[in-house]
PDBQT receptor file of N, H, CA, C and O in Angstrom, charges set to zero:
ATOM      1  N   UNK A   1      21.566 -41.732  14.315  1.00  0.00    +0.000 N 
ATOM      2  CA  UNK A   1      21.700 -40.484  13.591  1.00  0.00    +0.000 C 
ATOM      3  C   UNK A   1      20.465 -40.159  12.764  1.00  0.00    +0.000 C 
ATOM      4  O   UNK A   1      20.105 -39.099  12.251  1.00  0.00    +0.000 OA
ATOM      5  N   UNK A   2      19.867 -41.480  12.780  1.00  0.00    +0.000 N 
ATOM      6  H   UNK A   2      20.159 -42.341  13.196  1.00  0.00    +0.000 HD
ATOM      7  CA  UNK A   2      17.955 -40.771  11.776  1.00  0.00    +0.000 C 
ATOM      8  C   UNK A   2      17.410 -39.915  12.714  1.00  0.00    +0.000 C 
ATOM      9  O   UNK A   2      16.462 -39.163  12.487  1.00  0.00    +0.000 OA
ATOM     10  N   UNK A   3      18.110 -40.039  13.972  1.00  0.00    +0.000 N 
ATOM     11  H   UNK A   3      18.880 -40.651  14.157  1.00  0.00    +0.000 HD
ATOM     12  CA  UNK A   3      16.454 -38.996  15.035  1.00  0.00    +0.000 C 
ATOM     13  C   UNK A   3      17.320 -38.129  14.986  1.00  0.00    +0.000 C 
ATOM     14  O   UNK A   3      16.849 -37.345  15.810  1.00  0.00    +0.000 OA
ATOM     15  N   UNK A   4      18.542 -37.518  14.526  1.00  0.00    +0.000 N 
ATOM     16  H   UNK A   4      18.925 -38.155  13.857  1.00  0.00    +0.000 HD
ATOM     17  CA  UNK A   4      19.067 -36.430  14.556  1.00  0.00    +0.000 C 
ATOM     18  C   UNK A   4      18.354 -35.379  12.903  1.00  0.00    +0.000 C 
ATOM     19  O   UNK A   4      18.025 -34.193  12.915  1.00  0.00    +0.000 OA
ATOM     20  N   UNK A   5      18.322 -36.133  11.951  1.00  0.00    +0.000 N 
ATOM     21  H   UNK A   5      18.589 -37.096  11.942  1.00  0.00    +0.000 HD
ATOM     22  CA  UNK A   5      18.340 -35.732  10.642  1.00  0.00    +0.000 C 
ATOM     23  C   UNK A   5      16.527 -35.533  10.553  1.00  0.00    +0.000 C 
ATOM     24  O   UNK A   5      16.069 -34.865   9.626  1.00  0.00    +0.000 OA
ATOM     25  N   UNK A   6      15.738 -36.069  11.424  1.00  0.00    +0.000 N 
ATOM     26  H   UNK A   6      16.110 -36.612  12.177  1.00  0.00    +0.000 HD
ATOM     27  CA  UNK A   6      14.291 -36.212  11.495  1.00  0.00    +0.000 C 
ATOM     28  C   UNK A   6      13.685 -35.048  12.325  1.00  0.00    +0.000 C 
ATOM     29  O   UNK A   6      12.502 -34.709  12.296  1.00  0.00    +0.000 OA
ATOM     30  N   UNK A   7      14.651 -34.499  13.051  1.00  0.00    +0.000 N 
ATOM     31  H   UNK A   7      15.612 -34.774  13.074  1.00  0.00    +0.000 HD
ATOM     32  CA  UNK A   7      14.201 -33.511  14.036  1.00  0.00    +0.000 C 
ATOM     33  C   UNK A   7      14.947 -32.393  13.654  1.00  0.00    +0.000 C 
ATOM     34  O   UNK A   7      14.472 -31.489  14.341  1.00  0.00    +0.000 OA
ATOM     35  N   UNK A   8      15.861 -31.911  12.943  1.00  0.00    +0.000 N 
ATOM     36  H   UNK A   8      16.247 -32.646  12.385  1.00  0.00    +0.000 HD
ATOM     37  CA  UNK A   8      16.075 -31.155  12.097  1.00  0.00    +0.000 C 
ATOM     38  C   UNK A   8      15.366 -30.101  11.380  1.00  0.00    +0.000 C 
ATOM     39  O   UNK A   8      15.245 -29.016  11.948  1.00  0.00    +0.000 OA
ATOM     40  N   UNK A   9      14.903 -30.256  10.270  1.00  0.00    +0.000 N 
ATOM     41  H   UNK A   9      15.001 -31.138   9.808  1.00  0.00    +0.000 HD
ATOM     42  CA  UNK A   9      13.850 -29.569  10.176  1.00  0.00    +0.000 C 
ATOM     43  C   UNK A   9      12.782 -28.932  10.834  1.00  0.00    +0.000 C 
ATOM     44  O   UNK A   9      12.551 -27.724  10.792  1.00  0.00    +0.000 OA
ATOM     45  N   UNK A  10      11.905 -30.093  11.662  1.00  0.00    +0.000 N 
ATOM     46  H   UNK A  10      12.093 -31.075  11.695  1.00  0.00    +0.000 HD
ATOM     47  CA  UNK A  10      10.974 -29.094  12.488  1.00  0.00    +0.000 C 
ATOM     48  C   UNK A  10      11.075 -27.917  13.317  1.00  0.00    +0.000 C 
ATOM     49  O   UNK A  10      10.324 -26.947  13.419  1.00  0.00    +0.000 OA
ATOM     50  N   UNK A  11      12.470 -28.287  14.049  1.00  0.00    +0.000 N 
ATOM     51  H   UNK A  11      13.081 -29.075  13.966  1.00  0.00    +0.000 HD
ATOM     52  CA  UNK A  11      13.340 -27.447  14.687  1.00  0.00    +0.000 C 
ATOM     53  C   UNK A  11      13.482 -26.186  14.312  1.00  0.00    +0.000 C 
ATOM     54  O   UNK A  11      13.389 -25.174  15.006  1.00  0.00    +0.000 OA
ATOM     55  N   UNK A  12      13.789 -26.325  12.803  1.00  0.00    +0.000 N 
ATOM     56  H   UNK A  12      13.865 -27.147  12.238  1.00  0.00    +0.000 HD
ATOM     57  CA  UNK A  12      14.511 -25.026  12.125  1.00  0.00    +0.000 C 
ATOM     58  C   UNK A  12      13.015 -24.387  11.766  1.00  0.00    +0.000 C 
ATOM     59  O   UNK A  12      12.877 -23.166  11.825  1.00  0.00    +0.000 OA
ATOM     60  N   UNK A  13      12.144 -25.055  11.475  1.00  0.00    +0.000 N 
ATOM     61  H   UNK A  13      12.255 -26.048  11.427  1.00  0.00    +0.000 HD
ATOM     62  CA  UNK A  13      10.599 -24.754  10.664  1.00  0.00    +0.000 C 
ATOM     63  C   UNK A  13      10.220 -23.894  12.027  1.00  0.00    +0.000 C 
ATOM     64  O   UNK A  13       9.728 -22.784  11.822  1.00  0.00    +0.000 OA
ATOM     65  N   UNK A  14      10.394 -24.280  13.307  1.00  0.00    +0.000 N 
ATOM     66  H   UNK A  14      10.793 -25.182  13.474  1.00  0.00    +0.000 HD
ATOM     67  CA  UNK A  14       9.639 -24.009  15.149  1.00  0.00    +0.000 C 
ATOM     68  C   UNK A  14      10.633 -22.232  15.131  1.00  0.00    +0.000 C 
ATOM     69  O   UNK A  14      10.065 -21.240  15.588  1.00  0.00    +0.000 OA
ATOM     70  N   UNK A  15      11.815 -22.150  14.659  1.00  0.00    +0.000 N 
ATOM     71  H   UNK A  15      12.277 -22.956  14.288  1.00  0.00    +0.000 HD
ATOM     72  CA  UNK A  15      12.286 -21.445  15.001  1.00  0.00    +0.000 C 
ATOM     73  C   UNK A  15      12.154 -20.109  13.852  1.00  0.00    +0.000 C 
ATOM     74  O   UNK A  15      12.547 -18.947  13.956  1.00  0.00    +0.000 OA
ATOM     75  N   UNK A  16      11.778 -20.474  13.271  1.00  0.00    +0.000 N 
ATOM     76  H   UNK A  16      11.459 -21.418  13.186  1.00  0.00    +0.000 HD
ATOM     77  CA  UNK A  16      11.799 -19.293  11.771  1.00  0.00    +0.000 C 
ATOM     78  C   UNK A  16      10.100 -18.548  12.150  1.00  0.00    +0.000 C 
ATOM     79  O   UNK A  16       9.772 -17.362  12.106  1.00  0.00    +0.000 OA
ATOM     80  N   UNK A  17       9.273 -19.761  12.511  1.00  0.00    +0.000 N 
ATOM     81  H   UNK A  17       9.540 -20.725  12.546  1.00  0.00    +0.000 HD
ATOM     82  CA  UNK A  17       8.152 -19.637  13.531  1.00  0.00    +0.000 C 
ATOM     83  C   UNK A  17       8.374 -18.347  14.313  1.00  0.00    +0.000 C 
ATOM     84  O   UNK A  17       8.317 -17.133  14.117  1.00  0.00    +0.000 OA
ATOM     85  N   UNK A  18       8.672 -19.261  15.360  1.00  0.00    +0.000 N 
ATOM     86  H   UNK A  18       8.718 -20.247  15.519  1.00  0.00    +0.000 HD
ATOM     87  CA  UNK A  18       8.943 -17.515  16.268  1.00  0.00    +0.000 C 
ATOM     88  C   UNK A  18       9.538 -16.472  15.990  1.00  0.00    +0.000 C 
ATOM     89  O   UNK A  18       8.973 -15.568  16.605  1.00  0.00    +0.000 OA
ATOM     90  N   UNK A  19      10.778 -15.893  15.114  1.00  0.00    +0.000 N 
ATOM     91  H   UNK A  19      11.237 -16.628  14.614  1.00  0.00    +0.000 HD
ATOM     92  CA  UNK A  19      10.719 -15.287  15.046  1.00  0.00    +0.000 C 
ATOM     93  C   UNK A  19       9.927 -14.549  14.212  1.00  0.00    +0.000 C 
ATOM     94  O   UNK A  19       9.799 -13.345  14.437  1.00  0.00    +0.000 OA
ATOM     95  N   UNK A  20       9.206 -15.219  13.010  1.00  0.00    +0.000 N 
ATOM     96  H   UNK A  20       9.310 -16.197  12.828  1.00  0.00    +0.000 HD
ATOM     97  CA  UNK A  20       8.240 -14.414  12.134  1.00  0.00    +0.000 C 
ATOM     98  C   UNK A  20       7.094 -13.613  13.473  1.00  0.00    +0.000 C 
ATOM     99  O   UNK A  20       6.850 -12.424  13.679  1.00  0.00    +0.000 OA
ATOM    100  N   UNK A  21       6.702 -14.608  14.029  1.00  0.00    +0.000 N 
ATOM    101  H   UNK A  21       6.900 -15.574  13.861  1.00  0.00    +0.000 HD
ATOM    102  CA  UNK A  21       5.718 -14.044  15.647  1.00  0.00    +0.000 C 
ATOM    103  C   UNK A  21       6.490 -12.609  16.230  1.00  0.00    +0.000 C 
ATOM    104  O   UNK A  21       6.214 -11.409  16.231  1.00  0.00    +0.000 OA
ATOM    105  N   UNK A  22       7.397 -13.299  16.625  1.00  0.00    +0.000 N 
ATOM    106  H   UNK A  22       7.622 -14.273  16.624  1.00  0.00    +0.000 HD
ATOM    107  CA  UNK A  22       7.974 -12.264  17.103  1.00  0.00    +0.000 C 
ATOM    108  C   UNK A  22       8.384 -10.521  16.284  1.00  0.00    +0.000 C 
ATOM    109  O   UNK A  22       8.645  -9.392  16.701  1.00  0.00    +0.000 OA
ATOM    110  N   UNK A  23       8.257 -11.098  15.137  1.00  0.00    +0.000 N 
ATOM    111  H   UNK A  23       8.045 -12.015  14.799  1.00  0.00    +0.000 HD
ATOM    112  CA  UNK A  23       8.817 -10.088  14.357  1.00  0.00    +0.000 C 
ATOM    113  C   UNK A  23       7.517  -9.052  14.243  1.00  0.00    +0.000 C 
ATOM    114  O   UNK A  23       7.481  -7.871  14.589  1.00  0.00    +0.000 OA
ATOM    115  N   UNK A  24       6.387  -9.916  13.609  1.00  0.00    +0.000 N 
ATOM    116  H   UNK A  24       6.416 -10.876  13.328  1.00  0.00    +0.000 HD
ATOM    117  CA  UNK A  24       5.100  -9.346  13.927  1.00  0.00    +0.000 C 
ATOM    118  C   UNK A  24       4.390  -8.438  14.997  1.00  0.00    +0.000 C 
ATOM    119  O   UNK A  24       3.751  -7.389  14.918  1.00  0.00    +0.000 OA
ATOM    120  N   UNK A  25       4.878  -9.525  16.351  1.00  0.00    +0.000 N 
ATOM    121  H   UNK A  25       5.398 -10.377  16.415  1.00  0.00    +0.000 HD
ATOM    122  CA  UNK A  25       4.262  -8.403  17.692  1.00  0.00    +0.000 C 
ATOM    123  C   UNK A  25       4.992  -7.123  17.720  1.00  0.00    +0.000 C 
ATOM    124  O   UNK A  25       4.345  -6.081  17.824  1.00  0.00    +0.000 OA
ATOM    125  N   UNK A  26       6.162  -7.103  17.644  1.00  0.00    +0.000 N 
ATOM    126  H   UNK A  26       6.687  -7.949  17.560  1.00  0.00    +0.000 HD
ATOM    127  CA  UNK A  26       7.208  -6.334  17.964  1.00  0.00    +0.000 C 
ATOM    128  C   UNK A  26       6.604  -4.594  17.086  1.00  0.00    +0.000 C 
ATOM    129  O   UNK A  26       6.655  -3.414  17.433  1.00  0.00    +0.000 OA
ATOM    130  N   UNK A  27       5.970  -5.475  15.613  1.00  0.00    +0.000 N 
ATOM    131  H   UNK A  27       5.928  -6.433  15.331  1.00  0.00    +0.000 HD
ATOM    132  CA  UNK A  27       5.677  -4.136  14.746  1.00  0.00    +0.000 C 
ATOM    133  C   UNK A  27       4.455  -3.509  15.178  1.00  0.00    +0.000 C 
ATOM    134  O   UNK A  27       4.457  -2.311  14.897  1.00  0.00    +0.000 OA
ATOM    135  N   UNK A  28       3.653  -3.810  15.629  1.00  0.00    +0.000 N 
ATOM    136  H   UNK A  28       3.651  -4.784  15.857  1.00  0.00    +0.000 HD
ATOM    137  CA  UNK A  28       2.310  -3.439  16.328  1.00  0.00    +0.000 C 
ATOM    138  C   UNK A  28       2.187  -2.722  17.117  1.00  0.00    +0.000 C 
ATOM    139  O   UNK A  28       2.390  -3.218  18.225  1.00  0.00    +0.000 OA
ATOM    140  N   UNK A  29       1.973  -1.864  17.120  1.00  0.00    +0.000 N 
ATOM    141  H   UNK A  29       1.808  -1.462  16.219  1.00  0.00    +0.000 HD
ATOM    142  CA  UNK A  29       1.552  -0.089  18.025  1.00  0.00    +0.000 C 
ATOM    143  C   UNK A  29       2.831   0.956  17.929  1.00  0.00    +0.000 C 
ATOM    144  O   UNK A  29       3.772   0.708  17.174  1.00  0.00    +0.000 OA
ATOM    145  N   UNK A  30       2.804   1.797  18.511  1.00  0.00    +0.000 N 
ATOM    146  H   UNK A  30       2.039   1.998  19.124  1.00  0.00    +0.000 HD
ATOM    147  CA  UNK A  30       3.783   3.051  18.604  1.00  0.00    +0.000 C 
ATOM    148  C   UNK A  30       4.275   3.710  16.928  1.00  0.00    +0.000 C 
ATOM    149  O   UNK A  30       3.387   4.031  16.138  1.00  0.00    +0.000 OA
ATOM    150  N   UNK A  31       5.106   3.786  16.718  1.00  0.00    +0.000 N 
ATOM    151  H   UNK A  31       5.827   3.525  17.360  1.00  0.00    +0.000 HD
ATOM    152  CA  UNK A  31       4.915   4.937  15.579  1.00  0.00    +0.000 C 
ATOM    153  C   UNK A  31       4.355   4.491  14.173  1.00  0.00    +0.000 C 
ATOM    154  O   UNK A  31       3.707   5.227  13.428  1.00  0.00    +0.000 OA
ATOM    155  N   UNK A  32       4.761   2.945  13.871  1.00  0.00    +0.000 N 
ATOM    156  H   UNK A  32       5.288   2.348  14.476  1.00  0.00    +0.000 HD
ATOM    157  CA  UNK A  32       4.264   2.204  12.904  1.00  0.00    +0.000 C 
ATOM    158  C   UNK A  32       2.342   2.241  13.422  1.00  0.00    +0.000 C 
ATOM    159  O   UNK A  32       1.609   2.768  12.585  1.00  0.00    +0.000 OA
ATOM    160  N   UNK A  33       1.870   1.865  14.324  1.00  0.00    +0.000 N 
ATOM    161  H   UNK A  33       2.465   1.437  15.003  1.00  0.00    +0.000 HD
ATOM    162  CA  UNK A  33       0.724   1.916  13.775  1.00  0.00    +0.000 C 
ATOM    163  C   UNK A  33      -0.105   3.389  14.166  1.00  0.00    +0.000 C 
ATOM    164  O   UNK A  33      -1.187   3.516  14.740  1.00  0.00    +0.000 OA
ATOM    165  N   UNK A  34       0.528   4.107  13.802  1.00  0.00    +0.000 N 
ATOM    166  H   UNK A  34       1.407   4.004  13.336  1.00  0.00    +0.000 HD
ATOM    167  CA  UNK A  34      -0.299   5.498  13.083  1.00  0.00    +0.000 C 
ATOM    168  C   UNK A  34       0.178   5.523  11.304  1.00  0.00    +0.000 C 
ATOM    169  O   UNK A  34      -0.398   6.059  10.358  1.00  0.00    +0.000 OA
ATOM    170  N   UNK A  35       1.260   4.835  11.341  1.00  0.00    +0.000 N 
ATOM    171  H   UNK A  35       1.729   4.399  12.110  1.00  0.00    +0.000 HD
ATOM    172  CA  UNK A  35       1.352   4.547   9.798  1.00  0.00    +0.000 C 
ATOM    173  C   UNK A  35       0.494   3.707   9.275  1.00  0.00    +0.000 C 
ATOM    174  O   UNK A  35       0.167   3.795   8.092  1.00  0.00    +0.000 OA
ATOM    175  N   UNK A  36       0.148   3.038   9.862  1.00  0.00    +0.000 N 
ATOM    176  H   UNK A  36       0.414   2.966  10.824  1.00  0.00    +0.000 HD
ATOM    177  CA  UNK A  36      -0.530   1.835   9.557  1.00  0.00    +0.000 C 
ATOM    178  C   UNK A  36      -2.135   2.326   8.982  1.00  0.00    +0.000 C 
ATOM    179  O   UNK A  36      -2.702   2.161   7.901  1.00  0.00    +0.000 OA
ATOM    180  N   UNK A  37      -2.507   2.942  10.158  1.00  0.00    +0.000 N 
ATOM    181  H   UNK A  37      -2.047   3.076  11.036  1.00  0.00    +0.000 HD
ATOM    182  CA  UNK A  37      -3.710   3.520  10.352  1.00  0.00    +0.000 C 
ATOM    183  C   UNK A  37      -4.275   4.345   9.677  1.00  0.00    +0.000 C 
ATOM    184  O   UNK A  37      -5.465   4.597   9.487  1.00  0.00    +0.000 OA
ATOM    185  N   UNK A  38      -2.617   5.097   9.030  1.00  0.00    +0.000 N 
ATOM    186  H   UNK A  38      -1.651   4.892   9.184  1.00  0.00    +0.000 HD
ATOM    187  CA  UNK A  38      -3.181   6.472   7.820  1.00  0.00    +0.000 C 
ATOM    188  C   UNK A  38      -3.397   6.047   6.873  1.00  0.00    +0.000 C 
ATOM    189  O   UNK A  38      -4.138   6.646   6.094  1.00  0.00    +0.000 OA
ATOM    190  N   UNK A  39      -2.789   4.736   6.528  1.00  0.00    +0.000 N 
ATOM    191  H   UNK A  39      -2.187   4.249   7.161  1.00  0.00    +0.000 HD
ATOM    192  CA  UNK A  39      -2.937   3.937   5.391  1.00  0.00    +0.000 C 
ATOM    193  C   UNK A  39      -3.971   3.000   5.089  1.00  0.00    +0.000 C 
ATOM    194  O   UNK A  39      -4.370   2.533   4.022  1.00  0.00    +0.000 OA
ATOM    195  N   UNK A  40      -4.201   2.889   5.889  1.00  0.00    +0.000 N 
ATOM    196  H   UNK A  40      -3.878   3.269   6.756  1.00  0.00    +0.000 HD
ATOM    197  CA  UNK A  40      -6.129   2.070   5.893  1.00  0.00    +0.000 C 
ATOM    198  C   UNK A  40      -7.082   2.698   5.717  1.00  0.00    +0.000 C 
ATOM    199  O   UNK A  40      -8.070   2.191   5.186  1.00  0.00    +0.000 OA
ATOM    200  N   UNK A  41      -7.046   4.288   6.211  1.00  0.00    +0.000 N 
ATOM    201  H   UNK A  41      -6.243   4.700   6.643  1.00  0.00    +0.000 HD
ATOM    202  CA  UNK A  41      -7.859   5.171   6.348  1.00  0.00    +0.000 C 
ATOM    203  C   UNK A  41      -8.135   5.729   4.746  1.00  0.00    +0.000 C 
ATOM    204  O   UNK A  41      -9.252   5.980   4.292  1.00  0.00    +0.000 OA
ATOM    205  N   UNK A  42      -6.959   5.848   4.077  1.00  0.00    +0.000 N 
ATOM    206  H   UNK A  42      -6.052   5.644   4.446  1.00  0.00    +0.000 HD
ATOM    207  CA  UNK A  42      -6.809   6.090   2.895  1.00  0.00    +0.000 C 
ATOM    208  C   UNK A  42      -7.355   5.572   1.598  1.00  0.00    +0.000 C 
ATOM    209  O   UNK A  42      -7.870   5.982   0.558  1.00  0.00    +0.000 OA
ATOM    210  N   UNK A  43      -6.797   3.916   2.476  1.00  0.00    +0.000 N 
ATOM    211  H   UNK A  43      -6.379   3.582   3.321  1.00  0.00    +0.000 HD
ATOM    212  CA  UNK A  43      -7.409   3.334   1.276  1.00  0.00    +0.000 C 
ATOM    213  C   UNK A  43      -9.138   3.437   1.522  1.00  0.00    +0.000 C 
ATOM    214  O   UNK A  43      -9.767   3.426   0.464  1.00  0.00    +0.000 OA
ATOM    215  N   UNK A  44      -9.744   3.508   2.441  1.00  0.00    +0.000 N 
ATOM    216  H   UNK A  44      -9.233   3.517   3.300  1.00  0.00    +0.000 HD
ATOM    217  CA  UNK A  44     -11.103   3.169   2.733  1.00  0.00    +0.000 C 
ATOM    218  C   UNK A  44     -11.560   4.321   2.258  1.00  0.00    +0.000 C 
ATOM    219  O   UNK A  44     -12.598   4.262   1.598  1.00  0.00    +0.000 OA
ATOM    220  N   UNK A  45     -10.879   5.716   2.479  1.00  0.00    +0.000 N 
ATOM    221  H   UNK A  45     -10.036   5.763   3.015  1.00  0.00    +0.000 HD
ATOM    222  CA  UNK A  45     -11.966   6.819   1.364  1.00  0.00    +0.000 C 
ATOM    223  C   UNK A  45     -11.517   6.666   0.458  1.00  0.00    +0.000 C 
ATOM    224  O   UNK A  45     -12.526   6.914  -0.202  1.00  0.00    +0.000 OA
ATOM    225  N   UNK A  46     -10.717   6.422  -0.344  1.00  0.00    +0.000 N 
ATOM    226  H   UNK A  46      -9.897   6.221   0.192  1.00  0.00    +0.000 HD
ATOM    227  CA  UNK A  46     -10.417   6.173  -1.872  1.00  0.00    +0.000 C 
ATOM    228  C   UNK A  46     -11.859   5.376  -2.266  1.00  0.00    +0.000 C 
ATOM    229  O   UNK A  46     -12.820   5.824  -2.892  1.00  0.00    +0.000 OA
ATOM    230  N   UNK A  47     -11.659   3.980  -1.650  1.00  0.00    +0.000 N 
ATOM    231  H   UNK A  47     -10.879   3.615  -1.141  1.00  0.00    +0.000 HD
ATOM    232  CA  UNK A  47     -12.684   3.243  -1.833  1.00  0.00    +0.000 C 
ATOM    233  C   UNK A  47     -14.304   3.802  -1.992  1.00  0.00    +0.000 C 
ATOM    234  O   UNK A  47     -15.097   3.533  -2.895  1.00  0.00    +0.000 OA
ATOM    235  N   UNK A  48     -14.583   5.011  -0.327  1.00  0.00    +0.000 N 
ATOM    236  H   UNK A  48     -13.938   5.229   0.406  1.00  0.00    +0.000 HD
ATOM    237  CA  UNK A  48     -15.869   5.098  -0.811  1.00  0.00    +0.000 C 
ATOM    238  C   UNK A  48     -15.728   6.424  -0.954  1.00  0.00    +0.000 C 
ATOM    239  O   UNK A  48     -16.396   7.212  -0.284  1.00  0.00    +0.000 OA
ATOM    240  N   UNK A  49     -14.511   6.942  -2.176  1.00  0.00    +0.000 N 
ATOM    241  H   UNK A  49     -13.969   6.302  -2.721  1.00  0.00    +0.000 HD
ATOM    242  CA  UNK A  49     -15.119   8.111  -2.843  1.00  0.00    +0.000 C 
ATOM    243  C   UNK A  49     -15.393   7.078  -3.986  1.00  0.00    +0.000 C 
ATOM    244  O   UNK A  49     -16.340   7.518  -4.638  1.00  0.00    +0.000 OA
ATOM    245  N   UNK A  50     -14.949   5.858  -4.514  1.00  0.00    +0.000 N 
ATOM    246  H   UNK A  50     -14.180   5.500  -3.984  1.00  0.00    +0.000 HD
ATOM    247  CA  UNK A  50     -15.177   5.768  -5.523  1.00  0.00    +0.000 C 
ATOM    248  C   UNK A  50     -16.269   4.772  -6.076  1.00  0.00    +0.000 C 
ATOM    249  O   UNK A  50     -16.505   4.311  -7.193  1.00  0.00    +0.000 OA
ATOM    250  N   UNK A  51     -16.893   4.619  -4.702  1.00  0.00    +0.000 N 
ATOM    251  H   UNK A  51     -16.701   4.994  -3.795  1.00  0.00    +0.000 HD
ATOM    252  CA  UNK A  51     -18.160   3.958  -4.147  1.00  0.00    +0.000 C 
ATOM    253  C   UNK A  51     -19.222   5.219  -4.683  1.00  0.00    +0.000 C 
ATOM    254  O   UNK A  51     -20.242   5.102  -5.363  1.00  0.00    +0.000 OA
ATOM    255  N   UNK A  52     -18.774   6.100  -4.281  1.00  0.00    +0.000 N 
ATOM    256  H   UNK A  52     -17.945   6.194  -3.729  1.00  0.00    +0.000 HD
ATOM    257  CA  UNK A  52     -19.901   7.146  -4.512  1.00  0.00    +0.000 C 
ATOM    258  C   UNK A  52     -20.243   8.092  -5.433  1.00  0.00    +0.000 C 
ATOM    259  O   UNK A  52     -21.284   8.741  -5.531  1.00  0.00    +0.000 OA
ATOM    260  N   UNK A  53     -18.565   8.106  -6.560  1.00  0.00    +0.000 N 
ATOM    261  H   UNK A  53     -17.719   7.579  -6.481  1.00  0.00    +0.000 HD
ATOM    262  CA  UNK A  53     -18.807   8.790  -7.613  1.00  0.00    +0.000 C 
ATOM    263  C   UNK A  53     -19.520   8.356  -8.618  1.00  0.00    +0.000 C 
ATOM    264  O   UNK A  53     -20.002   9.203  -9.370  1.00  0.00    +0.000 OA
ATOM    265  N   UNK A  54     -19.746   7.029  -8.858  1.00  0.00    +0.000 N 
ATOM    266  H   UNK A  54     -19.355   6.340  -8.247  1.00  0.00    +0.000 HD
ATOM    267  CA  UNK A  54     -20.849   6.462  -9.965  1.00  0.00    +0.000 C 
ATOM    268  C   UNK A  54     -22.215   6.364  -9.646  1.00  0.00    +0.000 C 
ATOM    269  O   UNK A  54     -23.027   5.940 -10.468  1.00  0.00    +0.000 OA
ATOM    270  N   UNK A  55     -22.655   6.869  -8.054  1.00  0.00    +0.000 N 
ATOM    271  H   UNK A  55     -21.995   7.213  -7.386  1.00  0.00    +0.000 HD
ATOM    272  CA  UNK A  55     -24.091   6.900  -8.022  1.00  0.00    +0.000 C 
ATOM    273  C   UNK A  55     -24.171   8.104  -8.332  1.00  0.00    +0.000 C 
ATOM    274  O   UNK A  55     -25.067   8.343  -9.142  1.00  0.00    +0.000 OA
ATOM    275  N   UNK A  56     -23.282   9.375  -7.833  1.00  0.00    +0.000 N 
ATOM    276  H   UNK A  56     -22.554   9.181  -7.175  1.00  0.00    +0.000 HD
ATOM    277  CA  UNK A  56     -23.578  10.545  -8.177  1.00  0.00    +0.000 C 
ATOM    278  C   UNK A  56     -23.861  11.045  -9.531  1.00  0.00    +0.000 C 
ATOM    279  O   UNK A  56     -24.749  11.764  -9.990  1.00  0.00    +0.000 OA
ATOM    280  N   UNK A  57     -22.589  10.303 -10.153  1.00  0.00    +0.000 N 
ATOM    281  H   UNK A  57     -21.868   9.719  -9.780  1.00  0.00    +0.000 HD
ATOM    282  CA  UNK A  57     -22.965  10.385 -12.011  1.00  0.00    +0.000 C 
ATOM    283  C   UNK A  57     -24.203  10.572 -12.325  1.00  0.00    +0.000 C 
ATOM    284  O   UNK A  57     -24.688  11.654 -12.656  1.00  0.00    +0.000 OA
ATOM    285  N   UNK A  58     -25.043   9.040 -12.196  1.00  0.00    +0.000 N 
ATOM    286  H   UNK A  58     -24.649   8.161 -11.927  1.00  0.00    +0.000 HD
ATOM    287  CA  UNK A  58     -26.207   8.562 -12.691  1.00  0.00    +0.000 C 
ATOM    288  C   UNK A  58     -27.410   9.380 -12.099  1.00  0.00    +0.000 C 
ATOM    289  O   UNK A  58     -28.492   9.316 -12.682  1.00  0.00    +0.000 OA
ATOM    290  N   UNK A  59     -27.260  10.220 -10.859  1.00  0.00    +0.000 N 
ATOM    291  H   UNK A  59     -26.381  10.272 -10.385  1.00  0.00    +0.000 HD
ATOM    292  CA  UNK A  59     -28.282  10.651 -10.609  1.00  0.00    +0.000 C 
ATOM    293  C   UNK A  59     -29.205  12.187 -11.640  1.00  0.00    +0.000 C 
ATOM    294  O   UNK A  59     -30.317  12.584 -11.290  1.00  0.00    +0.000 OA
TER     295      UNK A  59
């Protein structure tokens, strides 16, 4: 009964595994990633408007 109680865990650890994988692929393309995409996009001009408003200041 130790190789029952020893293999236990990994088992459960292998299986929470795949589905996190699985859960992951599954979200990747079709309507989520144009969500995805607007939201990266967003943050990246946020970023370089605000990349660019303190050189403009100083000039």
């Amino acid at each position: 009964m130790d190789y029952v109680s020893a293999l236990v865990p990994p088992i459960v650890m292998a299986a929470f595994f795949i589905g996190l994988v699985r859960v992951i692929v599954k979200s990747q393309g079709g309507a989520n990633k144009a969500k995805e995409d607007a939201a990266v996009d967003a943050v990246l001009a946020r970023a370089n408007g605000a990349r660019r408003a303190p050189a403009d200041s100083d000039a």
